[in-house]
Each structure stands twice: as structure tokens, then as C-alpha cells.
N, C-alpha and C positions, 0 to 999 in steps of 0.2 A: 598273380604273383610273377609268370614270366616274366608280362608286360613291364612290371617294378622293375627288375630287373634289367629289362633291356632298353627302360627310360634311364638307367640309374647309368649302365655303360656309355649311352650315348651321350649323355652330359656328362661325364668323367672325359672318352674321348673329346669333347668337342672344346669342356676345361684346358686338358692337357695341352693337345693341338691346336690349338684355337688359329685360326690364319693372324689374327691379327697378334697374337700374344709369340709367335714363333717363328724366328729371321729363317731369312734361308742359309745362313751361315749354321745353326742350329739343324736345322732339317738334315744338311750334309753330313753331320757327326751324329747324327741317329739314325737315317733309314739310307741304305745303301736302293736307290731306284735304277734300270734296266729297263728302256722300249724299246720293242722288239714292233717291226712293221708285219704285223700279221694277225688273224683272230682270234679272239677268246682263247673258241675250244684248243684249239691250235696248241700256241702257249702253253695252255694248262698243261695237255697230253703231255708238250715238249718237257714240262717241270717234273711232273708224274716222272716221265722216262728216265729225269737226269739223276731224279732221288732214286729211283729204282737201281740205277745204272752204279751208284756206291753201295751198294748192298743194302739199302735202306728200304721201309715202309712206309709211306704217305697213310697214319693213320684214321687222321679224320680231314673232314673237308667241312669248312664251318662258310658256310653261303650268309656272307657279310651282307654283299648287298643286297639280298633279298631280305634281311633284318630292315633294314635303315631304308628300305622301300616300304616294306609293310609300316613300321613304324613310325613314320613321318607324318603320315595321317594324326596319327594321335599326339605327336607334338606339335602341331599346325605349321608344320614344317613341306613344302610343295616341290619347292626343288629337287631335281634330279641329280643327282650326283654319278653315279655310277652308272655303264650300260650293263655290266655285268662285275661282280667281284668275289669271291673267295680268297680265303687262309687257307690254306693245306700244309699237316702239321706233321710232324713226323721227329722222330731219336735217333740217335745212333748210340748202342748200348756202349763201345769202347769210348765216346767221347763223353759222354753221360757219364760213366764209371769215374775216367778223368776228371771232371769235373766235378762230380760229387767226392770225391778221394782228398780232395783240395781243399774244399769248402763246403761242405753238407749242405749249407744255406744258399749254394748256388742252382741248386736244384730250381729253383724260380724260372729259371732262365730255359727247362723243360717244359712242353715241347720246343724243339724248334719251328719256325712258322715262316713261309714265304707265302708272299700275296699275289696275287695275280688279278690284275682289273681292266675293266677300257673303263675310258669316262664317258659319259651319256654323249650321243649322238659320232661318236668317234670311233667307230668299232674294229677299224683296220688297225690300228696304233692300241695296242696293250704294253701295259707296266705289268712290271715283275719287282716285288720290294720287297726286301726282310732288315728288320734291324740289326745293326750294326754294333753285338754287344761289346767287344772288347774297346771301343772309342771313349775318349776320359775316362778309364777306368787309369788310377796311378798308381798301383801297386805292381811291381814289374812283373810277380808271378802269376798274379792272380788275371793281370793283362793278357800272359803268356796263354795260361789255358783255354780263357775265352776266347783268344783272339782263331785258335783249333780252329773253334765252332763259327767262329766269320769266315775262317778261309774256307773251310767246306761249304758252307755259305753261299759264298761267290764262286767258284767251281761249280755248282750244280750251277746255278742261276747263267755263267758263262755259259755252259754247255746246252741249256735250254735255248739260248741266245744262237745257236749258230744255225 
């Protein structure tokens, strides 16, 4: 059943993202990226410290790439993509509150998730990327809230960066 599961994600993301289906005009209004010249664990620690550092908890840490490592076997899939990658996901109860206060239905957009990765054979150069929810959204209020949850967003992810 897992397997089902994490074959069913990997073609949804690779759907979604597809390189060839998504300009980089696109990319830019969905995923805000940050490289930082330095290692993995480095990075991580630095994101760890910067979420910690707003009163927050890094509650889970979802080892992306070791998914789509294990699993690429079984899609006859050989390429490497990643040297290392995680999601570390985390709340913030006052912006959560906000935002659920607004629009119950935006609770979706819980947890928040920043990534952290190098790409295979490149391990001195890690990205730092989290989605950029408030971007086309046109409703001026409903922009307004999400947009919270980007700037803090980019505040940790800066602050990981220095």
C-alpha cells in the first residue's frame, strides 16, 4: 500500500512539474528558491535555527529524497536527482488562526513546508525553497493573509541565508 502511494505522489508531482509542461516564468510565481554556498547539514541546522528563532516548531521532517531514491527502483527510474533533500514542516498558531478565521478552507495551505536540498554530485551549493502561496491569488483579502504566511516565509529562509 505504501508503495501505491508513494508511486501515486511521484507521478502527480512529476504531472504537475513536469520540466517540460512548466516555463520558468511559472516556476518564479510558485516556488520562491535561495542558494546558499554551503552544506546540507549546514543549511538544515541554519532553517531549523531560523524557524525556531520566530517562536516556532519544525514539526516533522519528511526525507523527500530518500523517498524518490528508494523508489525509483521500482519505477525503472536510475537517475539521481538529489544529493540530499528534505521538507521540514512547521505552524504558526497566530497565522494559522488568521488564516483559518478568513477562510476555514484555507487550512490546505497547513503545514507550512520549506525544502532544503543539494542536487546529486553538488554538495557545497544547497537550495532552500518553499511555495509562494499568496502569488495569483486575486482576491485582495484573501492575498492579504496569505501573503503573512510568505513574508514569514522569506524572513526565516533570509535569515537561514546569512
Amino acid at each position: 500500500m505504501r508503495l501505491k502511494l508513494y508511486v501515486f505522489f511521484i507521478i502527480s508531482c512529476s504531472l504537475t512539474f513536469s520540466p517540460n509542461g512548466l516555463h520558468a516564468s511559472d516556476l518564479k510565481k510558485l516556488v520562491e528558491v535561495v542558494t546558499i554556498k554551503s552544506t546540507f547539514e549546514d543549511v538544515k541546522e541554519r532553517v531549523i535555527f531560523a524557524v525556531e528563532s520566530q517562536g516556532l516548531v519544525v514539526d516533522h521532517t519528511s526525507d523527500v529524497g530518500g523517498m524518490l531514491a528508494r523508489t525509483g527502483k521500482d519505477l525503472g527510474e536510475s537517475q539521481v536527482i538529489y544529493g540530499d533533500a528534505v521538507v521540514l514542516e512547521f505552524c504558526s498558531a497566530l497565522y494559522s488562526r488568521r488564516m483559518a478565521k478568513f477562510s476555514p478552507d484555507l487550512l490546505a495551505f497547513c503545514p507550512y513546508a520549506i525544502s532544503v536540498y543539494t542536487l546529486y554530485g553538488q554538495p557545497e551549493t544547497t537550495f532552500v525553497a518553499f511555495k509562494r502561496i499568496a502569488r495569483g491569488v486575486t482576491n485582495k483579502e484573501t492575498r492579504e493573509v496569505l501573503q503573512q504566511i510568505d513574508d514569514l516565509l522569506m524572513v526565516i529562509v533570509e535569515e537561514a541565508a546569512l
